[in-house]
N, C-alpha and C positions, 0 to 999 in steps of 0.2 A: 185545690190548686187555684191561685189566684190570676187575675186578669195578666198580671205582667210573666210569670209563668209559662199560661198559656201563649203570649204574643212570641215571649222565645222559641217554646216547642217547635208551636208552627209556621213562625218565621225561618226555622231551620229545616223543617221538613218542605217547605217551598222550594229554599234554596237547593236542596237535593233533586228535583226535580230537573230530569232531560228535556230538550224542546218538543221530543217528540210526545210526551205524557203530559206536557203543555200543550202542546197543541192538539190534541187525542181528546185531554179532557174538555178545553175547552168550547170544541166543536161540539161535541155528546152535551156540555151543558145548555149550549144556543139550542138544539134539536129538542132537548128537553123543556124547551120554554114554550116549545107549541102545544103543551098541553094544558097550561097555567087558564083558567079563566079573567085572563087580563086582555084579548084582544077585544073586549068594546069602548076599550080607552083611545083618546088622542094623544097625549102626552105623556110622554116615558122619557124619564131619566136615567144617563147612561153613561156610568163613570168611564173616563178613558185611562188604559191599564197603563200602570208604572212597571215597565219590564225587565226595569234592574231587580225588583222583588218578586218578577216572578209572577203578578199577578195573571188571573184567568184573563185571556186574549178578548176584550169586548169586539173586536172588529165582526167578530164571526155572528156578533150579534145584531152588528148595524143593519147588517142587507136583509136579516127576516124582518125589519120596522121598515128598513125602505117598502118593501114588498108587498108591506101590510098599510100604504103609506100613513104612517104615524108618527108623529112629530118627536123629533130628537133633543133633545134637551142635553145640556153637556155641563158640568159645573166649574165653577170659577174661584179659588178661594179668593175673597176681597182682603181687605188692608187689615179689616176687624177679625180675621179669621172666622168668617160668614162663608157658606157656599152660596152664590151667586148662579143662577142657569142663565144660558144662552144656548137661543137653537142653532144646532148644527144643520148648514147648509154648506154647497159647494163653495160659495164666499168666505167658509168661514177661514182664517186664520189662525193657526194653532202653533203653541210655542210650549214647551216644557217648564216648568216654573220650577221653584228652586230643589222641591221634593220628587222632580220629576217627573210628572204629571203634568199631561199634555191640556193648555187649556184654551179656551176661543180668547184672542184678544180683539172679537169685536162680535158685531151679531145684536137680535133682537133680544134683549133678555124678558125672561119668563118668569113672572111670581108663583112663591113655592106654591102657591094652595089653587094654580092651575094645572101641577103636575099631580096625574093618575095612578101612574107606575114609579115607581123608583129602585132600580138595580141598584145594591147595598154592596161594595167592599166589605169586605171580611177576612180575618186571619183566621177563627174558628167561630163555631157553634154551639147551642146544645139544644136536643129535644124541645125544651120550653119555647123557643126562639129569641134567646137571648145568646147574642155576640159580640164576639172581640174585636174592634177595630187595632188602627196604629197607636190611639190613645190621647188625641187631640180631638174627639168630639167632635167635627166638624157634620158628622151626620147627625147624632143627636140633635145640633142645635138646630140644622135643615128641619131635619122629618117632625119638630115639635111645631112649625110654622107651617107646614101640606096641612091640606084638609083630612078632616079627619078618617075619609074613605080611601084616603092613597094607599093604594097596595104596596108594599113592603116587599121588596123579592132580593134576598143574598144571594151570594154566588160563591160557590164554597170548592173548590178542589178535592176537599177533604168530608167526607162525611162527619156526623154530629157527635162530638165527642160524649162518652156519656158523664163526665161530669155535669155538674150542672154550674155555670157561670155566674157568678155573683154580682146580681143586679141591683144599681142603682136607679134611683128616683129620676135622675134623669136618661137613663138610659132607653131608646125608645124598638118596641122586641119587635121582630120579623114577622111579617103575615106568611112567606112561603119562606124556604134557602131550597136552592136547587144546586146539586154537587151531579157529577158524571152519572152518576145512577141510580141516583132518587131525587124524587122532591117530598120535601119535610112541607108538613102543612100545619101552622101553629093554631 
């Protein structure tokens, strides 16, 4: 099955999804994240969900990094179709942009190769830890700019298909994916 395949499958199995298995799974994946050996990081990046598709609910994931206080990082698509971070404070400004996606229109921004962590969007998986985005790359060309210790963490609703995903040269593969009831470790 090829990448675009797979973006249909489980762009459709998303969209099946009730709010409450939405919100079920994505609480069980935030509780899930306290086992990750990522808390001696400061800076974690932390897509904010598009919920017209359904994505995993990150909110539930902001207040374990408040908690742990760890610096919030948020992304910003620029003009070149670059992700840009900025840290999320109470200042910040947030506005939906054209794909819906909630972003900082203002804030201290943060160079990719001082982010540690990076929670990964994902439409699926597989065992290797190669993933399907929307298909605009915009993580790829991010995560090739982090250093090269930045831990990788997807966030999957769906557990790892066993296909295996057809990877490109540029495609850059997951250090963990954490779904409701496991974490894949690559």
């Amino acid at each position: 099955m090829n990448k675009e395949s797979l973006r249909i499958k489980y762009g459709q199995l998303r969209n099946e999804l009730n709010e409450e298995t939405l919100s079920t799974g994505s609480a069980s994946i935030a509780n899930q994240l306290r086992a990750l050996p990522i808390w001696g990081a400061t800076y974690f990046s932390v897509f904010l969900s598009i919920t017209q598709k359904k994505e995993i609910d990150t909110d539930y994931i902001l207040p374990i990094l408040h908690s742990q206080d760890k610096e919030i990082c948020v992304p910003k698509v620029a003009p070149n179709n670059e992700l840009r971070h900025f840290l999320l404070t109470d200042n910040s400004l947030l506005k939906a942009n054209k794909w819906g996606i909630p972003e900082p229109q203002n804030g201290l921004e943060v160079p990719p190769n001082m982010i540690e962590v990076v929670f990964v969007p994902l439409l699926a998986f597989d065992k290797a830890g190669h993933r399907v985005g929307y298909g605009k790359g915009f993580y790829d060309r991010f995560l090739i700019k982090c250093n090269s210790n930045t831990i990788k963490v997807g966030l999957s609703l769906f557990e790892a298909t066993e296909l295996l995903i057809p990877a490109e040269t540029s495609d850059i593969p997951l250090t963990y994916c954490v779904s409701p009831t496991k974490i894949y470790r690559f």
